[in-house]
N, C-alpha and C positions, 0 to 999 in steps of 0.2 A: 495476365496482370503481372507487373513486376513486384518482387519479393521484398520487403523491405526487410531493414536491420537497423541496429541503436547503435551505431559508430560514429565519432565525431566527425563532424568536416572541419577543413583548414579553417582554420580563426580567422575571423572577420574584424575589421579594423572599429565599424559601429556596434552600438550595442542594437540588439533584436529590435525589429522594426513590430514585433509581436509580442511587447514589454506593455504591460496594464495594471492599471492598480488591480487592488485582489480585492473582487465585490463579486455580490451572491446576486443573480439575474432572476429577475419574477415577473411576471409578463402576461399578463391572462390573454385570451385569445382574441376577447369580446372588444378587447382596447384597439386590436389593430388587428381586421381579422384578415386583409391583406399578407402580414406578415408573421401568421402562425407559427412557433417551432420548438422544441424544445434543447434547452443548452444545459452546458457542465463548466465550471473550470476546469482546466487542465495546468497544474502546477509542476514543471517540470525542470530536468537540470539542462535547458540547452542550449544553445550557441550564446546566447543571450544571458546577460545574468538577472535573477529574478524576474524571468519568463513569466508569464500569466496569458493560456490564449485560451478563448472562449470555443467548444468544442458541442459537437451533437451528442445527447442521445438516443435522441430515436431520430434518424431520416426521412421517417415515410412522411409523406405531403409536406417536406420540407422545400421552401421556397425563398430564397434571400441570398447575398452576397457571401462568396469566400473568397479570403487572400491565398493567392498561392505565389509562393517563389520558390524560383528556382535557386539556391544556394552554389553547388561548385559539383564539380565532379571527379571520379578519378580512370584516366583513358588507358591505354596501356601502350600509348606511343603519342611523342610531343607533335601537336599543330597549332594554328590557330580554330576555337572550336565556339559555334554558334549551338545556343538550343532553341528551338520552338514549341508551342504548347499549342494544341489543336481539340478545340471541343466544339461539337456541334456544329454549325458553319460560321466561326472564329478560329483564327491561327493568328500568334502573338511571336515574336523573337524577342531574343536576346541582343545583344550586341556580342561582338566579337571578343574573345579574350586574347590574352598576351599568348604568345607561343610559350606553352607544355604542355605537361600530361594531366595535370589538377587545375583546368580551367577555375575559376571563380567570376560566379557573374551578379549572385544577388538584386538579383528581379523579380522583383513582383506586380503582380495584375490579379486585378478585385473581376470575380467572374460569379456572372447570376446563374445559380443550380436550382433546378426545380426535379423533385422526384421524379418528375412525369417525362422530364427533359433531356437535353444532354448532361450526362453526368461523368461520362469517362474519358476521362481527359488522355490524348495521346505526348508521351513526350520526348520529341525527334532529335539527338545531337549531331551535327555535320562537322568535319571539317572543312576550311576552306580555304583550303589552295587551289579551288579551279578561278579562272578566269570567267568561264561563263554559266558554271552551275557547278554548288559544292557537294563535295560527298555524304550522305548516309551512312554512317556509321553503326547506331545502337538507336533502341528503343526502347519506350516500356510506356504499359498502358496503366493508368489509375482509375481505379471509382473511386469519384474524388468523397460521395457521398459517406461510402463504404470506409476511408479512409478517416473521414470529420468526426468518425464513430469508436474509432479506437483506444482506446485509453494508453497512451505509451507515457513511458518515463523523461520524454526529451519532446520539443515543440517541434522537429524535424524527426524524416524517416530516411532511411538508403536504399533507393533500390536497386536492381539489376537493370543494367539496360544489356539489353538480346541483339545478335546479330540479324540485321532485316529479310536475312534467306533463312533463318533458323533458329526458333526460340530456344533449341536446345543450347545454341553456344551464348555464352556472356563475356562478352567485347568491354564490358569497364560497369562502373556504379555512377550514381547521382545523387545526392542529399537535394530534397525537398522537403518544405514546411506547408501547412495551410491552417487555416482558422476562418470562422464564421464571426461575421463583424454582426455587432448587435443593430437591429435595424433600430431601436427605437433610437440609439445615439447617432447612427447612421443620418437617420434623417434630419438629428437637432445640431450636427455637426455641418451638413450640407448649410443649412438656413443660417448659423453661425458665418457661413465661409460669406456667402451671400451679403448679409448685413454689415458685413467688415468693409464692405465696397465703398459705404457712404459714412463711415465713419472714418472722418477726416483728421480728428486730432486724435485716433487711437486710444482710447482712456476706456473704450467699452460702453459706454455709455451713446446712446442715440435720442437727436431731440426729433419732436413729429416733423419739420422741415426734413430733416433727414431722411427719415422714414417713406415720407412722401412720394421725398425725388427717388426713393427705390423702385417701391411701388408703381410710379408710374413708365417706369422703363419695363415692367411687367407687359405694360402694353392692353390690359382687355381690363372691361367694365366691372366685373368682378371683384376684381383686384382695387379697383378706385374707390368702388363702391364699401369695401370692406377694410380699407385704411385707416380708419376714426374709430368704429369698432373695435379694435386689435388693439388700436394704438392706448386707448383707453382700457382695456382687458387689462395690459400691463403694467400701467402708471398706476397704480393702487394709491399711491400717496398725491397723485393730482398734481406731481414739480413741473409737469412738461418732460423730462427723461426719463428714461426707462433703461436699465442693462440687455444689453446683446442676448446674455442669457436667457433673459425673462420670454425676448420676443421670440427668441426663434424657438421656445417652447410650442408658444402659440399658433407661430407660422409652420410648423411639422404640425400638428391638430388640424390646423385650419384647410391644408395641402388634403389632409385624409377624407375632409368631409367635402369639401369644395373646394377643387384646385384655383389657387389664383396664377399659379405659373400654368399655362395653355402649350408652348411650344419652349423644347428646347434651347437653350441658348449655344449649343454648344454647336448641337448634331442638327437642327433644326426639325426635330422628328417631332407630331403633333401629338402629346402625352394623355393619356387617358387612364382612368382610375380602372385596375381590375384585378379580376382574384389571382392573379399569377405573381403582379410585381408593385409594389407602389409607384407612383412615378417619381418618389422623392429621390429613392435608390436609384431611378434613372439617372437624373439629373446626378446625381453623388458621383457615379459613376464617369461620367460623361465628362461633369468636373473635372475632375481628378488628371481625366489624359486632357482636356484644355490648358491644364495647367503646366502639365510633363510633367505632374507627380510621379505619375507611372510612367517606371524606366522601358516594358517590354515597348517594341513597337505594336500597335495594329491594325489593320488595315488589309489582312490576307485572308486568304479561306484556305488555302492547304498550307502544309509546312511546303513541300516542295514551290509554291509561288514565294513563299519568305524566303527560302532557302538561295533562289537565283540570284547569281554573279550580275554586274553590271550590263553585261551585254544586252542579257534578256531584260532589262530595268529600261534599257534605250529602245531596243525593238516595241516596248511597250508602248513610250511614249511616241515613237513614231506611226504607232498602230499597227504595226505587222503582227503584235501576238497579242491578245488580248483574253481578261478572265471574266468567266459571265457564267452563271444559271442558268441554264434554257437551251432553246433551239440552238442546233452549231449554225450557224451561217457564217461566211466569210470569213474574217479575224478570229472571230468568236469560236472556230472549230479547230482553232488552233492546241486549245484545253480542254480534253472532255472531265467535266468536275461529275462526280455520282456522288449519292448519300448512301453513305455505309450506316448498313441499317441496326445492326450489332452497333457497333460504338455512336451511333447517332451521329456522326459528324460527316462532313465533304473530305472527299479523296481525288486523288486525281489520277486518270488511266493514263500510262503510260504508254504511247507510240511515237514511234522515230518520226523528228522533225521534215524530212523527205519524203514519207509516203503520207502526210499529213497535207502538204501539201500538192503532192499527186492526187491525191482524192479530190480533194475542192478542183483542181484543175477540171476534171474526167467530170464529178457529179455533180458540179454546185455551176455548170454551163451549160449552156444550147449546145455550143462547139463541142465540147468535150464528150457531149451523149452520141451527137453527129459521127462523131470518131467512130465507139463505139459500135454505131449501127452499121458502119461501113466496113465491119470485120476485125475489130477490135473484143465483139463478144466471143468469135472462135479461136481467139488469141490467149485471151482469157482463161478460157475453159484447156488449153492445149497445153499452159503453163501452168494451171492447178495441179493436171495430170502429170506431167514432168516431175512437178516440185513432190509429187506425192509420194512416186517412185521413187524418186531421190532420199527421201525421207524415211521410207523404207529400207534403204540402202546402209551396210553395217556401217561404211567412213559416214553416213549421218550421224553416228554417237560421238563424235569429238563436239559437236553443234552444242551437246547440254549444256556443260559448263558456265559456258560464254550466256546463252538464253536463259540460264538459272541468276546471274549477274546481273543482268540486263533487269532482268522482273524483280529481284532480290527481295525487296518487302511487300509484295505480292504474290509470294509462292511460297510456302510454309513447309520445306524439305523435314519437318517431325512430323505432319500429316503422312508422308507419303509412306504406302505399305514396304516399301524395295530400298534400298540404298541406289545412290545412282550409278553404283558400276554395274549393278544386276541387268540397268539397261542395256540391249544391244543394238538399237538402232533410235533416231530420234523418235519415230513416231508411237514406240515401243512408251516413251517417259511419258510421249502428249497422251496417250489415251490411259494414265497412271491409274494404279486403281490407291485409294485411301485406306488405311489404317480401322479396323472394326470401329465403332464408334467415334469415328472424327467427324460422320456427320448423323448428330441425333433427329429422328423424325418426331416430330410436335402433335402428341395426342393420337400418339401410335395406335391406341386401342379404340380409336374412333373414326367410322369410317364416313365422318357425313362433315370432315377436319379435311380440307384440300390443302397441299402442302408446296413449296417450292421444289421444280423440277429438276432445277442447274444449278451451279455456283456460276450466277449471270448477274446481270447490269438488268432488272425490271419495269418493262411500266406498265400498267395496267390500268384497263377504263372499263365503266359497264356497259358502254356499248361500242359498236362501230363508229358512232358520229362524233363522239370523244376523242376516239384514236385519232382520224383526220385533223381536229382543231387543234389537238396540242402536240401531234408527235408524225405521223403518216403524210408527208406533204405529195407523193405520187399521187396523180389526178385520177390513174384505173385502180386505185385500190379497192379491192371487195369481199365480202364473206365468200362470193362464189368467187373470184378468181383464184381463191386462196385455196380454196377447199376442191374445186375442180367439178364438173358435170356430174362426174359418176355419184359422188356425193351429195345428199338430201341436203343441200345447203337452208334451203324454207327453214330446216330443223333448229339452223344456227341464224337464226334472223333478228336482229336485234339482240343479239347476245353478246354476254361479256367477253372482251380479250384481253388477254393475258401476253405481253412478250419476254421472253427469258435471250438478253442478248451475250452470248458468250464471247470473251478476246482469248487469245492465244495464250496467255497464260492461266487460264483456269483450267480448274480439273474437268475437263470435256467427254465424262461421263454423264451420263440424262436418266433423268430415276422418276416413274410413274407418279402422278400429281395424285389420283386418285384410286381407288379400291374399286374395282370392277371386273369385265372380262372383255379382251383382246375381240373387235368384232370384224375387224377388217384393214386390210394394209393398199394403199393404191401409192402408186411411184409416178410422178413426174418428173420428168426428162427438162432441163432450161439452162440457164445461163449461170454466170458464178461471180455479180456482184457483190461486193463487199457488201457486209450487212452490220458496217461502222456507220453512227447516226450523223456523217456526211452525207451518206448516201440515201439514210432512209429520211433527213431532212429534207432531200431537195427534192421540188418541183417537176426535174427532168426525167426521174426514173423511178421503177415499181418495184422495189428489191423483193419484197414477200410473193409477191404473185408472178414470175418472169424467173427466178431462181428455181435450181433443182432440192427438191423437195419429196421428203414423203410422210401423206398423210395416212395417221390412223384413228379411228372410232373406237373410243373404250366407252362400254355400255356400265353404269353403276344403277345403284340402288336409290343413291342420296340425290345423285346429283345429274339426271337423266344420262345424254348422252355427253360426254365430251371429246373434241377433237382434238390431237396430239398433231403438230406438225413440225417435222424435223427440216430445219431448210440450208441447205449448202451454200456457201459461200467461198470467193475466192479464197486460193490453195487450197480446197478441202477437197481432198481425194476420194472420199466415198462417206456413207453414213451406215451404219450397222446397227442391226435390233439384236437381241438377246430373245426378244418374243416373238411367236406366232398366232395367226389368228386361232381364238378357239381356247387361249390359254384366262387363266384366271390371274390377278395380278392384286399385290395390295400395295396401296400405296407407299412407296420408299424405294422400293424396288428397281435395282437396276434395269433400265431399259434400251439401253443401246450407248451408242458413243460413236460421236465425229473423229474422222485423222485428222490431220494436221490443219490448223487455219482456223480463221473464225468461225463462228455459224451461230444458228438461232432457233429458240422453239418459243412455240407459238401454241397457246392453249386457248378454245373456244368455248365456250359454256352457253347453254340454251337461255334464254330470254330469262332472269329472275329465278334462275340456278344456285345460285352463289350469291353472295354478299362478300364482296372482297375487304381483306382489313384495307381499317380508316386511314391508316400511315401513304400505305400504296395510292390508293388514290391520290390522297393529298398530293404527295410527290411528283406524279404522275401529271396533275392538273398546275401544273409549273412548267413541266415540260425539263424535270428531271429525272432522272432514273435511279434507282434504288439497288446499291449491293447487297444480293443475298444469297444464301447458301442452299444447297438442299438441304428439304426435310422443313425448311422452313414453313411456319403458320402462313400460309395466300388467304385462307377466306373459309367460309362457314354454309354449309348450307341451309336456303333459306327459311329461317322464323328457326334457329338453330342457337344465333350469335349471341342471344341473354344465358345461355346454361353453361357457359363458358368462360365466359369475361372475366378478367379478375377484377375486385373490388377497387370503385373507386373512391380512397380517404380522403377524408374531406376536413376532419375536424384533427388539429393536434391542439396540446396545450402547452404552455413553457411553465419549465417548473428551474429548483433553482436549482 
């Protein structure tokens, strides 16, 4: 998280767009139990004069709109410099500033936080002098929640932004504000915006012809049905008019109990009343960017898709690169997006434009596989070998540098245990070990808690026939081709699988899922397709079951048996255990580690073993993948998952 501080930013020519009269907020729960929460004023000395922004105190089962902008920054070398904000799967920019070192951009964008939701906002400054894709500069992550909670003496914070290889260096600072917008005014503001549409001669006042013809651009029975009603609720004195103000009291009321707006106007999205959001704050929202009130763009899901230069803007629209959720097919495997499962939000893996599409060439073809069959597999397997040695090789350590650059906000050089001159050869850095405690294991002292194996790309289904329909598209996939003859596969029949896919920049150490004992190790001899989900998408080929692989059987207590399958992929020179059979193992525990290149582990769980958490699945049943870390919570074993849970709040109350 970045560190804030109470220094002013450069003076802004408006005053605070987070200027309110100073009023005490009272709100009982029962009146809008959609929009529970509790607030504060916060009266402070900041950018703004005579500041007043409505602030949290308590967070938990908080759910409603905050403003966040972004104010200015200070760089430590002149560009032109953009930012983006990334929560959950939304990414917003900026616009570009003038060349210096104290960008100024004052933008804001109104963002829905829910306790339960995305709440930590990432926020990415680039420069941009590339042509076809700008630079990465600095970072810093916020809980925006954590933040709304603070009591500071100024309506803005500063904080560090970190170099994307290295939290430890800080590359510049950033002044951001945020505030929690009151939902009840939220909604009588929205209905306000609305009702101004048909009044024609501006005086605020609206006659029932007026009102009517609103109404009826509503469009549903509802809404016709319940225009004489309302309209009369208002007009207390019986003239025929009634003020702006009166009705859109009534119309935020009326939206709460019976929506008379059905679909949005804006986004076209079909609105429905529930305990997460009102639909008025949709529409408020939605408003707001119809209108271009709001300066951020949006429209992205990574900062690096906001980020790209023009080029990539034209590839888009001619369909050579395209961004999408789901299965890579075609265009679409041009971006692999994952949900990072810590900050809650979409990331995007990083691989070179050329072997991106060498992939789709080779695996997403008839042709391409045909190649393959025809001596392209022991071409394969003879360049892994090569590249491994190679890698081994002392001139392989001038490689880090360059490969530390390349991954830079996907490799965290404070994690690593070693400085990188300690390395002497590349493959020495790729099999890195980490820092005591950089990765904590979840419920250490419970061994019925299965945890995550790899810092990998996951998807996880409860059975076999799951994996097939949203992620396994090879035709011979199977519990036995995977697990092999020698193996009781009956054992794993119907049972959950787990994949842990690692890319070349994670730390490709593998660390026991479960607490049990070592019962046997069997090595299969195959091939060394890439195990990129170009490859496990398509049609043409069986990465898991045709790759060199080895499986092992750990016997537990909790959770019968489970299978451990370590499976090689191209450039992966070998796989190594730390264990042998016969050993006792608890889960966390180092377990072995790939050389260089991709690769994959694969975890099998007997029929109604496990209960995997609910997040995984979900994701999983999208046909997206999940970044996680070791040690991370996977699942519970069964009739296990209620002793555990944390509580879920349900009731806040607003007080003033």
């Amino acid at each position: 998280m970045g560190h804030g501080s109470s220094k002013s930013p450069p003076e802004v020519e408006e005053e605070s767009h987070l200027s309110r009269p100073k009023q005490k907020l009272h709100i009982h729960g029962h009146q809008h139990p959609h929009l529970r929460r509790i607030f504060r004023r916060s009266h402070g000395n900041g950018y703004g004069s005579g500041t007043s922004c409505l602030k949290l105190v308590n967070a938990e089962d908080f759910a409603g709109i905050a403003l966040l902008t972004l104010i200015s920054a200070e760089m430590k070398f002149k560009d032109k410099w953009l930012a983006c904000v990334s929560i959950g799967e939304q990414t917003f920019r900026t616009e570009i500033s003038d060349h210096t070192e104290k960008p100024v951009w004052n933008s804001e964008k109104k963002l829905i936080l829910e306790r339960n939701g995305p709440h930590v906002a990432r926020i990415s400054v680039f420069e941009t002098n590339r042509i076809s894709k700008n630079n990465l500069i600095g970072y810093c992550e916020i809980d925006l929640l954590e933040f709304l909670t603070r009591d500071l003496d100024s309506d803005f914070e500063v904080f560090e932004l970190f170099d994307p290889s290295s939290s430890d260096i800080i590359v510049g600072k950033i002044s951001i504000s945020c505030s929690v917008e009151d939902p009840i005014e939220t909604e009588k503001s929205f209905a306000r915006r609305i009702l101004s549409i048909v009044d024609y001669n501006e005086d605020g006042q609206l006659s029932f012809s007026e009102f009517s013809e609103l109404i009826k651009a509503f469009g549903n029975q509802v809404a016709a049905n319940k225009k004489e009603e309302l309209f009369k609720a208002a007009d207390k004195n019986g003239d025929g008019v009634v003020s702006m103000d009166e009705l859109a009291d009534l119309l935020a009321i009326q939206q709460e109990k019976e929506p008379l707006i059905t679909h949005c106007p804006v986004c076209g999205e079909i609105l429905e009343v529930s305990d997460r959001l009102s639909t008025v704050v949709h529409l408020s929202i939605c408003f707001d960017e119809g209108t271009g009130n709001q300066i951020m763009t949006g429209g992205f899901l990574t900062d690096k898709q906001a980020s790209y230069g023009w080029m990539f803007k034209l590839s888009e629209w001619a369909h050579f690169s395209a961004y999408d959720v789901g299965l890579n097919f075609g265009s679409s495997a041009s971006h692999i997006l994952v949900f990072d499962r810590r900050t809650k939000r979409l990331v995007e893996e990083l691989i070179d434009g050329k072997i991106v599409m060498s992939m789709r060439a080779i695996y997403q073809s008839k042709i391409g596989l045909q190649l393959i069959d025809k001596g392209a597999k022991e071409l394969l397997i003879s360049i892994s070998e090569k590249q491994g040695r190679k890698m081994n090789a002392a001139e392989s350590a001038k490689d880090i540098p360059q490969f530390v650059e390349f991954f830079k906000d996907q490799i965290n050089l404070a994690e690593v245990k070693y400085p990188l001159e300690n390395f002497k050869t590349f493959n020495e850095f790729f099999i890195r070990e980490l820092k005591p405690g950089a990765r904590p294991i979840a419920f250490m002292e419970r061994d019925d808690v299965a945890v995550c194996a790899a810092d990998s790309r996951l998807m996880a289904f409860k059975n076999i026939e799951d994996s097939l329909r949203f992620w396994i598209k090879g035709k011979k996939f199977s519990i036995q081709g995977l697990l092999g003859k020698e193996i009781s596969s009956s054992t794993f029949v119907d049972g959950s699988l787990v994949i842990f896919r690692l890319a070349p920049q994670d730390y490709h150490r593998f660390h026991v899922p479960v607490s049990g004992t070592i019962e046997q190790f069997v090595n299969f001899p195959g091939n060394l397709y890439t195990v990129n989900p170009i490859a496990v998408n398509s049609e043409y080929c069986n990465v898991f079951t045709e790759n060199k692989r080895v499986v092992s059987i750990i016997s537990t207590a909790e959770f019968g048996k489970v299978a451990f399958v370590a499976i090689g992929a191209t450039m992966v020179g070998s796989i190594t255990f730390f264990k042998k059979e016969g050993d006792s193992v608890k889960k966390g525990d180092e377990f072995g580690y790939f050389s260089f290149g991709g690769s994959t582990v694969i975890c099998v769980f007997e029929k109604g073993a496990i209960q995997i958490d609910e997040d995984l699945l979900v994701n999983s049943a999208r046909s997206l993948e999940t970044l996680v870390s070791v040690g991370m919570k996977l699942g519970v074993a069964a009739g296990k998952q209620s002793e555990i849970d944390l509580p879920n709040l349900k009731n806040c109350v607003l007080e003033a």
